[in-house]
C-alpha positions as CSV (number, residue, x, y, z in Angstrom):
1,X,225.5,211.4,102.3
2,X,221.9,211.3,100.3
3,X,219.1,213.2,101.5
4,X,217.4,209.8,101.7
5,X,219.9,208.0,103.4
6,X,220.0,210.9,106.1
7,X,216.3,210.7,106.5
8,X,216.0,207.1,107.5
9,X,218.7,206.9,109.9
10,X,217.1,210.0,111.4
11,X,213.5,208.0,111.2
12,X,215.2,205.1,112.5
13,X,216.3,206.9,115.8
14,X,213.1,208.5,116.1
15,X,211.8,204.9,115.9
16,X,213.7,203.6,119.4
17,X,213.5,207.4,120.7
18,X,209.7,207.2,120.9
19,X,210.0,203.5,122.1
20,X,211.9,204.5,124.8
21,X,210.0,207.5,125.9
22,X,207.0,205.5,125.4
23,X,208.3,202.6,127.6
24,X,206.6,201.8,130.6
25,X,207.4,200.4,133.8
26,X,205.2,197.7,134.8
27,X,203.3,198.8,138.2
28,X,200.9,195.8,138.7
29,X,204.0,193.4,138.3
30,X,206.6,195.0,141.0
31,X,203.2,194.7,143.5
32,X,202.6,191.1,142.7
33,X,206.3,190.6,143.1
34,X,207.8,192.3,145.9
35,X,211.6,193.2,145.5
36,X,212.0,192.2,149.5
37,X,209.8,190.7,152.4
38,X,206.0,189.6,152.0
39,X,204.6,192.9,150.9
40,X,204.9,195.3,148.5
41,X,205.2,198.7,149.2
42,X,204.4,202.2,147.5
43,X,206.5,204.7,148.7
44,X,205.0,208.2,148.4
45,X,206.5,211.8,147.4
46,X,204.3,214.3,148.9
47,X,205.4,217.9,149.6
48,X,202.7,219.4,151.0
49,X,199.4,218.1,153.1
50,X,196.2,219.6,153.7
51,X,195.6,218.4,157.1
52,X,199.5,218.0,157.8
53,X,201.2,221.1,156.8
54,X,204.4,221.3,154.5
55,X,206.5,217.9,154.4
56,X,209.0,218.0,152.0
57,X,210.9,220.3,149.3
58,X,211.6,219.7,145.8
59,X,214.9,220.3,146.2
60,X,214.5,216.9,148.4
61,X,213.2,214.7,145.2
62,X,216.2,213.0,144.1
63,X,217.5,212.3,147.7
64,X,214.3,211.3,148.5
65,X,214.0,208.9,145.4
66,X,217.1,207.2,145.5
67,X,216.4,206.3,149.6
68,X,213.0,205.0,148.1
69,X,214.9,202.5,145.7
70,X,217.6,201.7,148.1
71,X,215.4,200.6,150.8
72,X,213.6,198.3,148.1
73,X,210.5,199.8,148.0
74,X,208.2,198.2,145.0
75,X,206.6,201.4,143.5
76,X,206.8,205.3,144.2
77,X,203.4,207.5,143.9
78,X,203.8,211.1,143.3
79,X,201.2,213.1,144.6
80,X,201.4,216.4,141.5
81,X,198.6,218.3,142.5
82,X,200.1,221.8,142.3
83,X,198.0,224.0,144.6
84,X,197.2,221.7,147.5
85,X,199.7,219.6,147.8
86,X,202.8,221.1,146.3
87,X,203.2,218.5,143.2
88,X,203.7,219.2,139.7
89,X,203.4,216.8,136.9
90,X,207.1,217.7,135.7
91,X,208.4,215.4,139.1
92,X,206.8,212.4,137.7
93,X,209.6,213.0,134.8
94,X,212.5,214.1,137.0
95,X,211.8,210.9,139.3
96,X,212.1,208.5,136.5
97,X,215.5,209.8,135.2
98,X,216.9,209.0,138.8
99,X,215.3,205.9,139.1
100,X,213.9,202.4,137.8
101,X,210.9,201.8,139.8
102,X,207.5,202.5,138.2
103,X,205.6,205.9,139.3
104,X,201.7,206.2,140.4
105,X,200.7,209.7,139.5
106,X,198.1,210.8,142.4
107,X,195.8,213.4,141.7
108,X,192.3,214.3,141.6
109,X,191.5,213.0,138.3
110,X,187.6,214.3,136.8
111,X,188.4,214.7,133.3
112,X,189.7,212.3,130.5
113,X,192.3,215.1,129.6
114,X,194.5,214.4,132.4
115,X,194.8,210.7,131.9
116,X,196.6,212.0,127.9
117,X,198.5,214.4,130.2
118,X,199.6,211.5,132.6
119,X,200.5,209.6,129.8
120,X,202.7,212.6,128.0
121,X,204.5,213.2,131.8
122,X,205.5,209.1,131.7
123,X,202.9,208.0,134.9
124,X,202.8,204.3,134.9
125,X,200.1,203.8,136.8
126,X,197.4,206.3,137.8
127,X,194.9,207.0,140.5
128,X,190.8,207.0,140.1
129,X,189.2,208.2,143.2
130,X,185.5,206.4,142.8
131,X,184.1,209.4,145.5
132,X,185.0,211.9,142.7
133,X,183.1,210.8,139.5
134,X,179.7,208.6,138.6
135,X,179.9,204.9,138.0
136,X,179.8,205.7,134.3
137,X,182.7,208.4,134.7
138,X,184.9,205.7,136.4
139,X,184.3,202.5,133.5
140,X,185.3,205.3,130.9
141,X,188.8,206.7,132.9
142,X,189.7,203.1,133.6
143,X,188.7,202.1,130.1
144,X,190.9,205.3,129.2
145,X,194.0,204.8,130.7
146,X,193.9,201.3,129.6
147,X,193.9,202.5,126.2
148,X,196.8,204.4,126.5
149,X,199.0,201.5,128.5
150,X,198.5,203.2,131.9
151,X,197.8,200.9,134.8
152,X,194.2,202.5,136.6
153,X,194.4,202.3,140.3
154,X,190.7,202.6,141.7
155,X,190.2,203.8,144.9
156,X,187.8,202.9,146.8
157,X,185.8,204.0,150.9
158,X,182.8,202.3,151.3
159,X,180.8,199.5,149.9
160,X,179.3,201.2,146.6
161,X,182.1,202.3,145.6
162,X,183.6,199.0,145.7
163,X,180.8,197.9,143.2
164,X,181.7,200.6,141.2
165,X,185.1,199.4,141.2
166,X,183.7,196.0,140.3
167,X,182.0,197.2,137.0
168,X,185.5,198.2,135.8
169,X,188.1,197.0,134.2
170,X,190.5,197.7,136.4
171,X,193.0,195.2,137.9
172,X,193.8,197.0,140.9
173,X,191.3,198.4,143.9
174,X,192.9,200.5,146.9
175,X,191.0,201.0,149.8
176,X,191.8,204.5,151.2
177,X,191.6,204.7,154.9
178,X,191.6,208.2,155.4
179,X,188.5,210.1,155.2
180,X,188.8,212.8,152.3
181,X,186.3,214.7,153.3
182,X,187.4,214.9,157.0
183,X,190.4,213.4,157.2
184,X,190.4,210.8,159.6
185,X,191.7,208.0,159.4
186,X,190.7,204.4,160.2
187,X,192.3,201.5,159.4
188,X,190.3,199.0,160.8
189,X,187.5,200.0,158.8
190,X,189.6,199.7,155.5
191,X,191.0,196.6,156.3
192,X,187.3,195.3,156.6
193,X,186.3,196.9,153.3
194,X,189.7,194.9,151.5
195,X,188.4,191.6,153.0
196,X,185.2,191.8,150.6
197,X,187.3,192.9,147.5
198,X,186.8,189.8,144.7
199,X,190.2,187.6,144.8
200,X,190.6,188.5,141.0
201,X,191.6,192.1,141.5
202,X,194.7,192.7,143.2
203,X,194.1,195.0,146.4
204,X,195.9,197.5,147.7
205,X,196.0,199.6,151.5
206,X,196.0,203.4,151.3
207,X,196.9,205.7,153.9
208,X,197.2,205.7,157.6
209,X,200.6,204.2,158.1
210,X,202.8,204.8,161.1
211,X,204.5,201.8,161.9
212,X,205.2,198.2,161.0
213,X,201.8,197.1,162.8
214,X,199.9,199.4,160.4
215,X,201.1,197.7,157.6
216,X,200.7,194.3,159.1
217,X,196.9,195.0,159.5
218,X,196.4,195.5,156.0
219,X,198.7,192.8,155.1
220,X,196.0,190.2,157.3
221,X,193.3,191.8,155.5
222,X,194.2,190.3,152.1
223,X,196.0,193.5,150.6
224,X,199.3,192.9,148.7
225,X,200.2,196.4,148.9
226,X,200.4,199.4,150.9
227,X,200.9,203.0,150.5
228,X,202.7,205.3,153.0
229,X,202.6,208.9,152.6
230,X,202.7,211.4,155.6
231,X,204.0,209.2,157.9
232,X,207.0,208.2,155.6
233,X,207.8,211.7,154.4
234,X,208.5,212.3,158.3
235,X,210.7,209.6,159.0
236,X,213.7,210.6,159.8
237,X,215.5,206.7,159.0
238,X,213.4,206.0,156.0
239,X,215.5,203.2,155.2
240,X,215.1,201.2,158.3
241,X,211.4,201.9,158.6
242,X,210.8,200.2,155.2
243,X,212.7,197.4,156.4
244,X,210.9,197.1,159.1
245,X,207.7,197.2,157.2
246,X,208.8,194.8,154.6
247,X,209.6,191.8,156.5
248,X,206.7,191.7,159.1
């Protein structure tokens, strides 16, 4: 065979190869459109807690993953901060060979660097915690993972950080029940926050979760998604809580 024939069909597969890889899941559409029940939910991965202790293994991430999809959950967010939460970047990949729903990368994001290295794991969507940066810092990470086809999820606490959020160009604003700085947790006070999020942006409960009624709070309070973490990673019938929690 030429040289130059060789060559192209080599270029040509390293055409779809990089489409492929490149390839991502959309994150604000599964929300919008939940795969069962009246609201979507964001199943999270997290191996280790701060204020909870251990709560998972990687050796549990492919079980774990495929009793996410099964129980039709919309979204899974992987929380990859390595030294307090157990997480590594490298699960974001090993969770998307397993399965088809998109993956929110959670971590504690300060620097533009990591939203490239989100991007190069295969995150679909990634998390911007307002508390964490200036105004300015969040319009330019937002702006960022735009760029670089990465849906920004802006999380919000209190009432200038939702104007913040505002300034962006974000889509998406989660309000985060749990205190980072003590973590407590109080839902009432984020569903309160969600009722004065602008109808455009699509709004999203964060933390807190233990049963159905949990999710049914932020459900009233106009969000159209909610994330459980610690509760979920302790369930022992994961399936049947989602279920639950799906069709309130």
């Amino acid at each position: 065979m030429p040289k130059m024939n060789l060559l192209k069909i080599i270029i040509a597969h390293k055409l779809r190869e990089v489409k492929q890889k490149g390839k991502k899941r959309d994150f604000l559409r599964a929300i919008k459109n939940p795969r069962e029940g009246n609201v979507s939910i964001i199943a999270e991965i997290k191996l280790v807690s701060p204020s909870a202790g251990k709560l998972g293994d990687e050796k549990e991430l492919k079980r774990r993953a495929i009793t996410y999809e099964k129980g039709d959950v919309d979204a899974i967010s992987m929380v990859v901060d390595k030294k307090y939460f157990g997480g590594d970047l490298e699960f974001i990949r090993r969770i998307k060979s397993i399965v088809s729903l998109p993956v929110l990368a959670k971590d504690f994001i300060i620097d533009p660097f990591q939203i490239y290295e989100m991007k190069a794991y295969g995150a679909d969507a990634v998390l911007l915690i307002a508390k964490i940066v200036s105004a300015n810092q969040l319009v330019k990470l937002v702006k960022l993972a735009k760029k670089v086809n990465i849906e920004p999820i802006v999380e919000i606490q209190n009432d200038k950080e939702l104007d913040s959020a505002i300034k962006t160009e974000t889509n998406t604003i989660a309000v985060n029940s749990r205190d980072l700085e003590t973590f407590r947790v109080d839902i009432d006070k984020a569903c309160k926050l969600i009722t004065k999020i602008p109808s455009e942006f699509v709004s999203l409960g964060f933390s807190g979760v233990s049963c159905s009624d949990d999710v049914n709070k932020y459900k009233v309070a106009g969000a159209k998604g909610v994330l459980i973490g610690t509760s979920l990673m302790r369930k022992e019938n994961i399936r049947g809580f989602l279920r639950e929690s799906k069709h309130l």
